[in-house]
C-alpha positions in Angstrom: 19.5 -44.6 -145.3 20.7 -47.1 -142.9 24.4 -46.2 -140.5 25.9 -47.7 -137.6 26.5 -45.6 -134.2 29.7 -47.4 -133.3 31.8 -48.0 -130.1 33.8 -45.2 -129.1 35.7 -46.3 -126.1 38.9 -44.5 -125.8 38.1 -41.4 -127.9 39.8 -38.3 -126.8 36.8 -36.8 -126.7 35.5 -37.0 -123.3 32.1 -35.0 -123.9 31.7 -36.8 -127.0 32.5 -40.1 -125.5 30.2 -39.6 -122.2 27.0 -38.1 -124.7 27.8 -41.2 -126.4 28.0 -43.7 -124.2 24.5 -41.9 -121.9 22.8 -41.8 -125.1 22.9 -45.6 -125.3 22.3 -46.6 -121.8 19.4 -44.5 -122.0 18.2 -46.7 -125.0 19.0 -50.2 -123.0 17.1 -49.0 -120.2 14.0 -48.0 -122.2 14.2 -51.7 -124.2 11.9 -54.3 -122.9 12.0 -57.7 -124.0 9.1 -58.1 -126.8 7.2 -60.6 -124.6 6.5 -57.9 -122.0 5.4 -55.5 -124.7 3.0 -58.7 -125.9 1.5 -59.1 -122.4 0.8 -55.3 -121.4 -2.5 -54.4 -122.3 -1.6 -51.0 -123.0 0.2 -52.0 -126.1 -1.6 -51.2 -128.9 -2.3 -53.9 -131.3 -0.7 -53.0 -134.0 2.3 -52.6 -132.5 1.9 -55.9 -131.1 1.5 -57.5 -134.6 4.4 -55.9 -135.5 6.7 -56.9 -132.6 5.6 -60.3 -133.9 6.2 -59.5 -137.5 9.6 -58.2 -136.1 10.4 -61.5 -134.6 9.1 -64.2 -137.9 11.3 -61.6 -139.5 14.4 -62.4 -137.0 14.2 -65.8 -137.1 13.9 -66.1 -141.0 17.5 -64.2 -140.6 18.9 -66.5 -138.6 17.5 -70.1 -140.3 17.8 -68.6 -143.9 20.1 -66.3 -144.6 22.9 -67.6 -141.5 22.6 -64.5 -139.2 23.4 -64.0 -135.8 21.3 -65.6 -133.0 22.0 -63.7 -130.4 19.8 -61.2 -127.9 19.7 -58.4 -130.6 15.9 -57.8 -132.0 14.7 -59.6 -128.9 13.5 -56.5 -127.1 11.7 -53.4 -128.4 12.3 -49.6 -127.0 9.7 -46.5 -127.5 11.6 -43.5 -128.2 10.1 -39.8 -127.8 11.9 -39.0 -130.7 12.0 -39.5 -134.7 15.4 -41.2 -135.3 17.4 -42.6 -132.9 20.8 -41.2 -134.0 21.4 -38.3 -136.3 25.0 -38.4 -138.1 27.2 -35.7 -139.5 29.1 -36.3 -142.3 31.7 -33.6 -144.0 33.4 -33.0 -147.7 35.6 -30.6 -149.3 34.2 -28.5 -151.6 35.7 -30.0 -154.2 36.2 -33.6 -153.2 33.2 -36.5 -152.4 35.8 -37.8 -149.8 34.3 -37.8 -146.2 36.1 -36.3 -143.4 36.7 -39.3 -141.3 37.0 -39.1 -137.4 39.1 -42.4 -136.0 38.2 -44.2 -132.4 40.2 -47.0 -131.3 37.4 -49.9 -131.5 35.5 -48.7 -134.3 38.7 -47.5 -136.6 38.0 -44.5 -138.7 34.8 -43.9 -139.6 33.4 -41.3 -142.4 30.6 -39.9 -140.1 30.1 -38.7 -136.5 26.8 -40.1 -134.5 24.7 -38.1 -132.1 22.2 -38.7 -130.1 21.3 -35.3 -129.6 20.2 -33.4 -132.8 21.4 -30.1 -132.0 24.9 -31.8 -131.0 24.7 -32.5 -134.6 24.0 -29.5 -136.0 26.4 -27.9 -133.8 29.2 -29.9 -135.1 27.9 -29.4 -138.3 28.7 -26.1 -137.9 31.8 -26.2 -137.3 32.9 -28.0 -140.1 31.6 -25.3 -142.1 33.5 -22.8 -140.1 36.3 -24.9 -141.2 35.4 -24.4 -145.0 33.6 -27.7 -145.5 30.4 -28.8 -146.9 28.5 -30.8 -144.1 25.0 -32.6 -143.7 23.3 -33.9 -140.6 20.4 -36.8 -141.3 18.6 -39.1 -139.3 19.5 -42.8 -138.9 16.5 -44.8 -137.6 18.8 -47.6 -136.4 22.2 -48.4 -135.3 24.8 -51.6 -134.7 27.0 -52.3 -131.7 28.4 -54.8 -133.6 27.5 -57.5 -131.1 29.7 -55.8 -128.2 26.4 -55.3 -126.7 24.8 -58.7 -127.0 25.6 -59.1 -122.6 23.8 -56.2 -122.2 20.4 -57.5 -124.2 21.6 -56.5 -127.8 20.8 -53.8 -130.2 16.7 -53.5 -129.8 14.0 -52.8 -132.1 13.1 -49.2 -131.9 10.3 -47.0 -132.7 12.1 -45.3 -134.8 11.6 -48.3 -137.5 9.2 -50.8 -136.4 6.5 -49.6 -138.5 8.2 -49.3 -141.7 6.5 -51.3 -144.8 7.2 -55.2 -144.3 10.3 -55.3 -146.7 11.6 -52.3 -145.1 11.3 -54.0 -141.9 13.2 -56.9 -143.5 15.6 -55.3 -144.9 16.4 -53.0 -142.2 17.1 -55.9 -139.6 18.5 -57.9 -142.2 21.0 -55.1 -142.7 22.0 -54.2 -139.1 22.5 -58.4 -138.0 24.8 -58.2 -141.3 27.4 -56.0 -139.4 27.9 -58.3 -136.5 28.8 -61.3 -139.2 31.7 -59.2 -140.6 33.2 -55.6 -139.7 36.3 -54.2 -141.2 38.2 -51.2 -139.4 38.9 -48.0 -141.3 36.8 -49.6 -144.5 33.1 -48.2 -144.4 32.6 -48.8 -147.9 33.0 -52.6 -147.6 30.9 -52.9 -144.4 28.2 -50.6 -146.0 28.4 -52.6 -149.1 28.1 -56.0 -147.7 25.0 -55.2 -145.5 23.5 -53.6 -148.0 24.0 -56.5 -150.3 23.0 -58.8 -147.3 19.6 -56.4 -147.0 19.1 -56.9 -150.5 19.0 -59.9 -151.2 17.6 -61.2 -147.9 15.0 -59.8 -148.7 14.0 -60.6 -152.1 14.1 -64.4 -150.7 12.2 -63.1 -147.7 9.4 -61.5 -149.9 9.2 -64.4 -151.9 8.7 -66.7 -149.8 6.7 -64.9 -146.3 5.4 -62.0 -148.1 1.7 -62.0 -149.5 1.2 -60.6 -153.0 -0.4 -57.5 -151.4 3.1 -56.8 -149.5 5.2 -57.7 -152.5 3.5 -55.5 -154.8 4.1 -52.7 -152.5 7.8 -53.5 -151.8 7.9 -54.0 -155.1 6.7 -50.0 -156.2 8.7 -48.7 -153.4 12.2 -50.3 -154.5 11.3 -49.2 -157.9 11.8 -45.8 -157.1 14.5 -46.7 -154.8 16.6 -47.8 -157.9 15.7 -44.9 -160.1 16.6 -42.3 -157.2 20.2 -44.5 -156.5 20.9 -44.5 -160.2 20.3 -41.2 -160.4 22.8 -40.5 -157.5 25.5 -42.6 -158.7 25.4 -40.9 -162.4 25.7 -37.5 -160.7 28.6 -38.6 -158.3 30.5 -39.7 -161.3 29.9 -36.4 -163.3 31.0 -34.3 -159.9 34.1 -36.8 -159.5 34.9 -36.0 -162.9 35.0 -32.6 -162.1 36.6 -32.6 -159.1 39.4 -34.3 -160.8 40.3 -31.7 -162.9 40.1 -29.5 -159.8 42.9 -32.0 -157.9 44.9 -30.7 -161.3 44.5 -27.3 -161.4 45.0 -25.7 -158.2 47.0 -27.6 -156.2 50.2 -27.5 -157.6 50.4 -23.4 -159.1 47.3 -23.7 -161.8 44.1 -21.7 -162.1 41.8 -22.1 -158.6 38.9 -24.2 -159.4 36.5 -20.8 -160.0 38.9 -20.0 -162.2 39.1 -23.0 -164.5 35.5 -23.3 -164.6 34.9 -26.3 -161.7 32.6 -24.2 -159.9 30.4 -23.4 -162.5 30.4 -27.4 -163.6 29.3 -28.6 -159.7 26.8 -25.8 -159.6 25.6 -26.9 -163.5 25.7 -31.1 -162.0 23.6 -30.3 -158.9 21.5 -28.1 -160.8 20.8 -31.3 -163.3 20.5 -33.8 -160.4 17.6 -31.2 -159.2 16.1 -31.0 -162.4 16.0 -35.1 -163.0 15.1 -35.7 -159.8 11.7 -33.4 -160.2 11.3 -35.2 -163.3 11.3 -39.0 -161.6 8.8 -37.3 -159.0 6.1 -36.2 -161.9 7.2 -40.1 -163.2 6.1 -41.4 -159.3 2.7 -39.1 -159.6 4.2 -36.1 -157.3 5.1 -38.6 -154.6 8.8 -37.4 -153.7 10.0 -40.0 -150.5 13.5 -37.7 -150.9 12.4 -34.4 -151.3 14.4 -33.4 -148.0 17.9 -35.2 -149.6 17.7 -33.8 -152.4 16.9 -30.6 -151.7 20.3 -30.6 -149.2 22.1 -32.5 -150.9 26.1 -31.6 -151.1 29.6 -33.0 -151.7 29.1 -34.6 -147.8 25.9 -36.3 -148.4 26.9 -37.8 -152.0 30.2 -38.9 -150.3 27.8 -40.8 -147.5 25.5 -42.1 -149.7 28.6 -44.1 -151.9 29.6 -46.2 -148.7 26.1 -47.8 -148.9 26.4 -48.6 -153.0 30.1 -48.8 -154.2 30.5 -52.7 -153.2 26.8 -53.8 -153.7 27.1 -55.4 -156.8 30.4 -56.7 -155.7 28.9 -58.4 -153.1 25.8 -59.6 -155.2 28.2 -61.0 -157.4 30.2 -63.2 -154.6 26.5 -64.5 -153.7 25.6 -65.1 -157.2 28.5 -68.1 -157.4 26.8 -69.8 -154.9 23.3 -68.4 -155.3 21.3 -69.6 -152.1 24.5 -70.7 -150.3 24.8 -68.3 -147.4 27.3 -69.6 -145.3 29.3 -69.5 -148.4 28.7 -65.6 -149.0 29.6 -64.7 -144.9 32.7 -67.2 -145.2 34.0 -65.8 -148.6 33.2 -62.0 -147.2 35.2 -62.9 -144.1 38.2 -64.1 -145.9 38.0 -60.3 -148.0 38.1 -58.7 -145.0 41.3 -60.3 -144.0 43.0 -59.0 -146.6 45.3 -56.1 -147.2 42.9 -53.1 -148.0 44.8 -53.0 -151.3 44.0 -56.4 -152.2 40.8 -56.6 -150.8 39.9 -53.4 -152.8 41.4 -55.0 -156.1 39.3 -58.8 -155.9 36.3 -56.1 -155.4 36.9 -54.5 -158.7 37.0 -57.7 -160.2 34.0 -58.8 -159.0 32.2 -55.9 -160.6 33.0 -57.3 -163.6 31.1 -60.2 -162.9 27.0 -60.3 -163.4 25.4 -60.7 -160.2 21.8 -62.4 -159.2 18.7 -60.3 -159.5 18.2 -58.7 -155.7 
């Protein structure tokens, strides 16, 4: 799962804001343009032909699919570390809407990054003391949105430079999306529209850079990709559907949710999701790449996990009216983003209804 570690400049936070803002410099310092990594001799060779990789990869973005060219991807950082920021996102118990926490350049967001893990799981914490359900997961990347660009960028890390060819792809593909468009206090759209971006970016990248070796290996690992997200997104309706009944019966002098049966339905959908889940992993030949969500997973990390799939096929369907045309799809996502959040939320619905291009 991809996330973006956003500016927090003014946050009331001062702890927060210095961890933050430390946590980042320490990243720029480590980054090295990729030509010095080239030249060292004590780089090992297969990073180096990924660095290069990394680049063809870059440039594709930019000359095909209308992404930034800027300094971002243009130097390459080797963290001690397995992700490079790990966020915390929180939910009622019965509710799949995220606690959001609000900074004055980023808007309000529906997670909390860290750069320290057990900062995370601290904070984690204390959202449960506070009666919520709360996850921490690791982000492998992160945007600045292109605040960052005097500085050198956002880098290629460690944390990602060796993922599968289309991941690699997709996962630049993605973060360059967010400096083409970013809404404040709308995570859904922005997750939506890179995602959509990542997607089909790189179905054209594949198709046309990729050998059939790499295809047919993106092309198993998106496979199960699909089948886990569809899987998700039938279980997030059956818990919203019985959270809803829960929004009616306690709030305003009914039975409390144990009462009226909720809590047995969410422990009866997550019990399902479980069972399904082990069932698409005997499907893959035991080969679980999500055994760690899904054996976590809660209100908090179904309520994260929407903001990356509500808008896809929104988005895929504004691309399909001008298939190929991609400074159409950034001008047409730019004009959405102007709009009122009500209206922008309403010409998304009725894009839904439209059928979108293969990704």
């Amino acid at each position: 799962m991809l996330a973006v570690a956003l500016l927090t400049t003014g946050c009331a936070d001062t702890a927060y804001l210095i961890g933050s803002a430390t946590g980042h410099l320490k990243i720029l310092k480590a980054a090295q343009p990729v030509d010095y990594w080239l030249t060292e001799d004590s780089t090992p060779p297969a990073l180096k032909q990924r660095l290069l990789l990394a680049q063809d990869i870059r440039r594709f973005a930019v000359s095909n699919l209308q992404l930034p060219d800027n300094a971002s991807y243009q130097r390459y950082a080797q963290l001690p570390r397995r992700a490079v920021v790990w966020n915390v996102v929180g939910a009622p118990a019965y509710s799949l809407t995220l606690k959001t926490w609000c900074f004055p350049v980023a808007g309000c967001v529906g997670y909390r990054g860290y750069f320290d893990e057990q900062d995370a799981k601290l904070e984690a914490q204390a959202l449960r003391a506070q009666g919520l359900e709360a996850s921490v997961y690791g982000v492998p990347a992160y945007s600045t949105l292109g605040w960052m660009n005097w500085l050198g960028g956002d880098p290629l890390l460690s944390t990602f430079i060796q993922y599968p060819q289309g991941e690699l792809a997709r996962m630049i593909f993605h973060e360059l999306a967010h400096q083409v468009v970013y809404v404040k206090d709308d995570t859904a759209f922005n997750e939506s529209y890179a995602t959509a971006v990542e997607r089909l970016g790189s179905a054209a990248w594949l198709a046309s850079q990729a050998n059939p070796a790499v295809q047919a290996e993106y092309a198993t690992f998106d496979a199960r990709r699909q089948a886990f997200r569809a899987l998700t997104a039938n279980t997030r309706q059956q818990l919203k559907e019985i959270y809803a009944e829960h929004d009616n019966s306690g709030s305003d002098g009914g039975q409390p949710p144990e009462a009226g049966g909720q809590a047995a339905r969410k422990a009866a959908a997550y019990a399902e999701f479980r069972r399904a889940y082990a069932q698409l992993k005997q499907d893959w030949g035991g080969q679980g790449p999500y055994d760690a969500w899904v054996a976590n997973a809660n209100n908090a990390a179904f309520g994260a996990l929407a903001a990356y799939d509500d808008w896809v096929t929104a988005f895929e369907a504004l691309f399909n009216r001008q298939p190929g045309d991609w400074r159409a799809l950034h001008a047409a996502v730019r004009q959405l983003a102007e709009l009122p959040r009500a209206e922008r939320t309403r010409r998304l619905q009725q894009l839904l209804a439209e059928k979108p291009s293969p990704p």
